[in-house]
C-alpha positions as a printed NumPy array, in Angstrom:
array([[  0.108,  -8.78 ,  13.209],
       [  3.279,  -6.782,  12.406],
       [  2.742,  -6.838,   8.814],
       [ -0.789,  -5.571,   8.433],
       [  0.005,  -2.999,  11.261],
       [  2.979,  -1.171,   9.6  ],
       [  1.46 ,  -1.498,   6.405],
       [ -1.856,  -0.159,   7.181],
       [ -0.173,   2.548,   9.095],
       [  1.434,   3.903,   6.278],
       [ -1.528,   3.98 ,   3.838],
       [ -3.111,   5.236,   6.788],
       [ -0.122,   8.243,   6.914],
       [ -0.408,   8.225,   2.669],
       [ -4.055,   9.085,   2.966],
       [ -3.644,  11.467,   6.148],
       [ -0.951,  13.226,   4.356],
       [ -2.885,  14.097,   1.579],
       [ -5.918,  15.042,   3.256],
       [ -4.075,  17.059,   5.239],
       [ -2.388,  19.162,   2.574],
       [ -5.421,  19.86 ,   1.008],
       [ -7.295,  21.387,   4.457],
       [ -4.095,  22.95 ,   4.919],
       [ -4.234,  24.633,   2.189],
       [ -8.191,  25.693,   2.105],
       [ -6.909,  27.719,   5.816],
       [ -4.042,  28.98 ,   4.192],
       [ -6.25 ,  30.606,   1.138],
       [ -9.273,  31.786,   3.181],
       [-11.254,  28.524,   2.161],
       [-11.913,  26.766,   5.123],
       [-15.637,  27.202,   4.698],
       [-15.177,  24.445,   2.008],
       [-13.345,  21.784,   5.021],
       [-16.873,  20.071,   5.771],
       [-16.833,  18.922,   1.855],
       [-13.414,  17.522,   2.066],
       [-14.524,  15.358,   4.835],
       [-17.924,  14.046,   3.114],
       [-15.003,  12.606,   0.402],
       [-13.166,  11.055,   2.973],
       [-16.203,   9.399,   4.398],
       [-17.612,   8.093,   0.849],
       [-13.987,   6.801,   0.494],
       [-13.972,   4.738,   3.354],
       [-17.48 ,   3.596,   2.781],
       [-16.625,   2.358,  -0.936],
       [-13.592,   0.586,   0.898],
       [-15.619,  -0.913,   3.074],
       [-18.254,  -1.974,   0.493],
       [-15.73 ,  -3.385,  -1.553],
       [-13.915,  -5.354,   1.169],
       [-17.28 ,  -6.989,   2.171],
       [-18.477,  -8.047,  -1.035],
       [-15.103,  -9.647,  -2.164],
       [-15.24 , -11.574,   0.886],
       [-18.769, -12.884,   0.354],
       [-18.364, -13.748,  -3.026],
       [-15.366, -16.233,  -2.047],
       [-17.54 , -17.585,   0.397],
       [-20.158, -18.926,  -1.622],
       [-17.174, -20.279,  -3.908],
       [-16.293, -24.393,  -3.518],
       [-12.68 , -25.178,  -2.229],
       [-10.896, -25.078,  -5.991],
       [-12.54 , -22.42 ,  -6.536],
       [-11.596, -20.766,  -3.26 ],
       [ -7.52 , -21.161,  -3.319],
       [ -7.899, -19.626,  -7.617],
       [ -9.705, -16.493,  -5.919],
       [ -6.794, -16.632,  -3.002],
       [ -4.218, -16.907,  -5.734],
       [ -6.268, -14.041,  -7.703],
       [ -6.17 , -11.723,  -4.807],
       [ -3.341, -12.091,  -3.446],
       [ -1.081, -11.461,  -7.012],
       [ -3.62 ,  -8.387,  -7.085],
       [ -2.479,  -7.502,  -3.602],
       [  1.218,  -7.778,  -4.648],
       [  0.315,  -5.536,  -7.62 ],
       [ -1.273,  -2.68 ,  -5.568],
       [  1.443,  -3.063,  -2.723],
       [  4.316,  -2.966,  -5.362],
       [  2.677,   0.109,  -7.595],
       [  2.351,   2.225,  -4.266],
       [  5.576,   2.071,  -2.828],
       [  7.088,   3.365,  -6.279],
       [  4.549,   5.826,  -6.783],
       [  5.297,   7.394,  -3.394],
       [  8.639,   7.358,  -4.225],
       [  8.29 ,   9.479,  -7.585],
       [  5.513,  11.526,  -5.915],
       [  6.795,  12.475,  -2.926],
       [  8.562,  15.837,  -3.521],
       [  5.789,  17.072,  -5.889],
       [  2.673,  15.757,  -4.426],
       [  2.046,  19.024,  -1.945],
       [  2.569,  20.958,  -4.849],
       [  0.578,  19.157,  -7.19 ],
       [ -2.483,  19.186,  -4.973],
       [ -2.238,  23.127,  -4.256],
       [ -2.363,  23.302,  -8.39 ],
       [ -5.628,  21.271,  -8.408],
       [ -7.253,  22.842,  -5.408],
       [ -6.559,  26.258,  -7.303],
       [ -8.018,  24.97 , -10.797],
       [-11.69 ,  23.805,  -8.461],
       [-11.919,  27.036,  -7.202],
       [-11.653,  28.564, -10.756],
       [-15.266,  27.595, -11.554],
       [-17.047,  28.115,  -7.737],
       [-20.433,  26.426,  -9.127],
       [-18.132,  23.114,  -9.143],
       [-16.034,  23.881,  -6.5  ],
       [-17.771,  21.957,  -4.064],
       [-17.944,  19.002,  -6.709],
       [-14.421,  18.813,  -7.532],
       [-13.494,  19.084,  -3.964],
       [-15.15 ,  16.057,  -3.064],
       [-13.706,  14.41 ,  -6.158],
       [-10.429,  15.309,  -5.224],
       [-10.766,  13.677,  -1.955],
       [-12.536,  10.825,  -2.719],
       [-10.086,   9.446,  -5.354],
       [ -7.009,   9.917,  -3.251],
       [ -8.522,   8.651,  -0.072],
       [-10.424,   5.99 ,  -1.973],
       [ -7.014,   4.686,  -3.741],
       [ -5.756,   3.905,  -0.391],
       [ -8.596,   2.369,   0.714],
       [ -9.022,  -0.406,  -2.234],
       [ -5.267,  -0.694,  -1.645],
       [ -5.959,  -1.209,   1.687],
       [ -8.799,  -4.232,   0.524],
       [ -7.105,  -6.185,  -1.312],
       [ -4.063,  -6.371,   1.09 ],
       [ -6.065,  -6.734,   3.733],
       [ -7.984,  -9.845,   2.172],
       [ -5.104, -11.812,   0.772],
       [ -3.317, -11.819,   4.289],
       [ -6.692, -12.398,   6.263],
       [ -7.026, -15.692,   3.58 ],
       [ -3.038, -16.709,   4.722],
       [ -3.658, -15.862,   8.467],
       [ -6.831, -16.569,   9.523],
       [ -7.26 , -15.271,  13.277],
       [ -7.728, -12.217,  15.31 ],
       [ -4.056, -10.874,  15.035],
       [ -4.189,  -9.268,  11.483],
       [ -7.251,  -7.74 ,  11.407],
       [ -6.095,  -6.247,  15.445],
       [ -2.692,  -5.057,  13.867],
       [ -4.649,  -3.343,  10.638],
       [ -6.984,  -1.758,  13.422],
       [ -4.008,  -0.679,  15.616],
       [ -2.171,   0.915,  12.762],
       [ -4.831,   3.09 ,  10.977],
       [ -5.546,   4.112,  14.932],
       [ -1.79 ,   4.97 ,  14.84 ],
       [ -2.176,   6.909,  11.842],
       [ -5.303,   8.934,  12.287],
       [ -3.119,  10.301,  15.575],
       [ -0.096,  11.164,  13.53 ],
       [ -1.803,  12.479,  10.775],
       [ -3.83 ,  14.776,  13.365],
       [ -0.44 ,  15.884,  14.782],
       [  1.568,  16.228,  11.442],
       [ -1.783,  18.381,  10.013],
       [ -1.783,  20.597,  13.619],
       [  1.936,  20.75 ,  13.554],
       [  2.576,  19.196,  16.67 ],
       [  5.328,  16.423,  15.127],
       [  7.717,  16.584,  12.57 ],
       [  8.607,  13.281,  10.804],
       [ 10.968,  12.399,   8.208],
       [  8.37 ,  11.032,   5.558],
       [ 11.112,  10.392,   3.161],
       [ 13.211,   8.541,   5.364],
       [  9.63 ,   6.471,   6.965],
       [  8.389,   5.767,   3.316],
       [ 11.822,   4.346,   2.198],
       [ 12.074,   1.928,   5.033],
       [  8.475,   1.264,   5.381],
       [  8.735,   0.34 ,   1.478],
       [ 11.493,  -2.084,   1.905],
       [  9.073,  -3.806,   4.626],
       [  6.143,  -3.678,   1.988],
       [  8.088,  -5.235,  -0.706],
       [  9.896,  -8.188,   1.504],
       [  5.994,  -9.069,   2.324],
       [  4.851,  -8.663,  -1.202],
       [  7.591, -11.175,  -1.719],
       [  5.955, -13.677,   0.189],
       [  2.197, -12.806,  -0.792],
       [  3.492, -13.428,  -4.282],
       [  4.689, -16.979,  -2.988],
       [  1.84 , -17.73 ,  -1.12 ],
       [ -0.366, -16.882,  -4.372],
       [  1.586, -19.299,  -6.543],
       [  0.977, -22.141,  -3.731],
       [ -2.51 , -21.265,  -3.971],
       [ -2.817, -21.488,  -7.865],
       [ -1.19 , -25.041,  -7.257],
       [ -3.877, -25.78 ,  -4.895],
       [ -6.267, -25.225,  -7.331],
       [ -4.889, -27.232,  -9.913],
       [ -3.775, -24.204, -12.512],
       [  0.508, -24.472, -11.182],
       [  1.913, -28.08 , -10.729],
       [  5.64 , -27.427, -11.894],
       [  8.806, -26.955,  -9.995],
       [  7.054, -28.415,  -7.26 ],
       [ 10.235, -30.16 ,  -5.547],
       [ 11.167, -29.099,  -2.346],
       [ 14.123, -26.671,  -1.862],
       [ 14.468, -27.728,   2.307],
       [ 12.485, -29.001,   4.842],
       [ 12.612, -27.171,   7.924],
       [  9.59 , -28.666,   9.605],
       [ 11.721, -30.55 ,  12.434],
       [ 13.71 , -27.562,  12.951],
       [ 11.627, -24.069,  12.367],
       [  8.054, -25.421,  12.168],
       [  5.074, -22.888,  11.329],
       [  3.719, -23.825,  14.463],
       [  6.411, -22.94 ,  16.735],
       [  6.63 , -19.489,  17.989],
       [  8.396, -18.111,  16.214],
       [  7.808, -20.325,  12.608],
       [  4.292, -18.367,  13.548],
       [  5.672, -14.821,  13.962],
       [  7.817, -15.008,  10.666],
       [  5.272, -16.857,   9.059],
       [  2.396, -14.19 ,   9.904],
       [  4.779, -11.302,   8.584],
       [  6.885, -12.869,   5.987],
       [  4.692, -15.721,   4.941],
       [  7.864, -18.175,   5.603],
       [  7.191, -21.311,   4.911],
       [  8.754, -24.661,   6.355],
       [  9.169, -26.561,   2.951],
       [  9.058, -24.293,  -0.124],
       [  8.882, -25.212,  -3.656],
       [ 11.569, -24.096,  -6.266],
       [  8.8  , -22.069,  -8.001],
       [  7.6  , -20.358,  -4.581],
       [ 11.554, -19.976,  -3.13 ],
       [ 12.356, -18.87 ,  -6.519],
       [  9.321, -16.419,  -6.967],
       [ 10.405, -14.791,  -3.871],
       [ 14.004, -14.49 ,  -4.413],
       [ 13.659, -12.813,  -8.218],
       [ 10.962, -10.665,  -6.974],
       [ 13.021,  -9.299,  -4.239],
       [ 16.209,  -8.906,  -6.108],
       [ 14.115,  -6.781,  -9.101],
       [ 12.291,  -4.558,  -6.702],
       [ 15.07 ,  -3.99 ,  -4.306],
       [ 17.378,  -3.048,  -6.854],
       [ 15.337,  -0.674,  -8.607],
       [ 14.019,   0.656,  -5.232],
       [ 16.877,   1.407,  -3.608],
       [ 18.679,   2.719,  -6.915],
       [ 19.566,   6.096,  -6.158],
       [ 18.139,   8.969,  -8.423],
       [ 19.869,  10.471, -10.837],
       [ 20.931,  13.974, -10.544],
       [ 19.572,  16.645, -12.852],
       [ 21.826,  18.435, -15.226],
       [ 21.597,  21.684, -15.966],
       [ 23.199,  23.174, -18.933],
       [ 23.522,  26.58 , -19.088],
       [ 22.576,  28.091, -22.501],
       [ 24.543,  29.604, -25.245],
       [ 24.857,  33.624, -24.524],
       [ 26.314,  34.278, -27.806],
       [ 29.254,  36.083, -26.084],
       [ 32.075,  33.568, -26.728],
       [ 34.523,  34.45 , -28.941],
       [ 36.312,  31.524, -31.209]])
């Protein structure tokens, strides 16, 4: 439940945030008569997400059991793909996004016939990315934890973030977003970690991965999934009891590449200040 909460509450904040700067914006510029059209692009967002969500989970159903775990395995390395991409993508966007956005709000206004158009557009492609980002976490970890408690957390954090993304667009808050999209990313990433796991268990399920298949420990006696709190790690880290040295090793590589480079500071700018031509040899 704690996975699929914090996760959908930042993609929840990601796509809040951006809607947000742009209505922002239309008030600041005397443009708020165009506000209703940025909201028809957030609704046609959510209804592709939707859309796509429902008819990726009726395909697998109609899918035999082989078939099934390769479409897991399928979704859940695309999952670990679209978690992985956004959390570095925030990370180089982050101080230029606002001002990005203000540049291509300005550029649709330049032609007003296709103003309303490229409003929409605008919307519906940034809202939209979050949403099929949303899907295709949302599936792999509904296929690894079948139950009410993910899909109650996902609800509970895009509640969460519709509030704070009201507040942060009225001005009633002030958050850090720097300091919540670093941590929040080191969450995503220890969770892709295990999806990525869990996807290579699946492709062994369905026949396409049978090496390094010998167990690394066997904590079944001691930390069962079943106990309580086997469940709880097991529902936000996808630990396992007995790993494989593929599925222990898949995790521990993946984590040590992405929290490196994550967590890398950035490297200051240097300016060099040009010749004058005053200097005298």
């Amino acid at each position: 439940m704690l996975a699929p909460f914090l996760i959908m509450l930042r993609e929840g904040i990601e796509a809040a945030l951006v809607t947000g700067i742009i209505a922002s914006y239309l008030k600041q510029t005397g443009r708020g008569a165009f506000l209703p059209v940025v909201w028809i692009g957030v609704l046609l967002a959510v209804a592709l997400s939707l859309f796509a969500g429902a008819a990726l989970q009726l395909m697998a159903a109609e899918f035999p059991q082989k078939a099934q775990e390769l479409f897991e395995a399928i979704v859940g390395f695309v999952a670990v793909t679209v978690l992985v991409s956004m959390v570095f993508w925030m990370r180089r966007a982050a101080r230029s996004i606002k001002g990005e956005l203000h540049g291509a709000i300005d550029a649709a206004m330049q032609a007003p016939k296709g103003a309303t158009w490229a409003l929409i557009g605008m919307t519906f492609f940034a809202v939209g990315r979050e949403g099929l980002e949303s899907v295709f976490f949302l599936l792999a970890v509904f296929q690894q934890s079948p139950g009410a408690a993910a899909p109650l957390g996902a609800l509970l954090g895009l509640l969460v973030a519709a509030i704070l993304g009201y507040a942060l667009y009225r001005g009633g808050i002030r958050l850090d977003l720097r300091r919540f999209f670093r941590w929040t990313g080191v969450f995503i990433l220890i969770v892709a970690a295990g999806l990525a796991a869990a996807s290579l268990r699946s492709l062994h399920e369905a026949g396409v991965w049978n090496l390094l298949q010998t167990r690394v420990y066997d904590l079944s006696s001691t930390l069962p999934v079943s106990s309580v709190i086997g469940t709880v790690l097991s529902g936000v880290f996808n630990y396992q009891e007995a790993p494989t040295i593929g599925e222990a090793g898949l995790y521990v590589i993946f984590l040590a590449v992405t929290l490196v480079l994550f967590l890398k500071p950035d490297r200051p700018t240097l300016f060099r200040a040009p010749a004058t031509g005053t200097e005298k040899g």
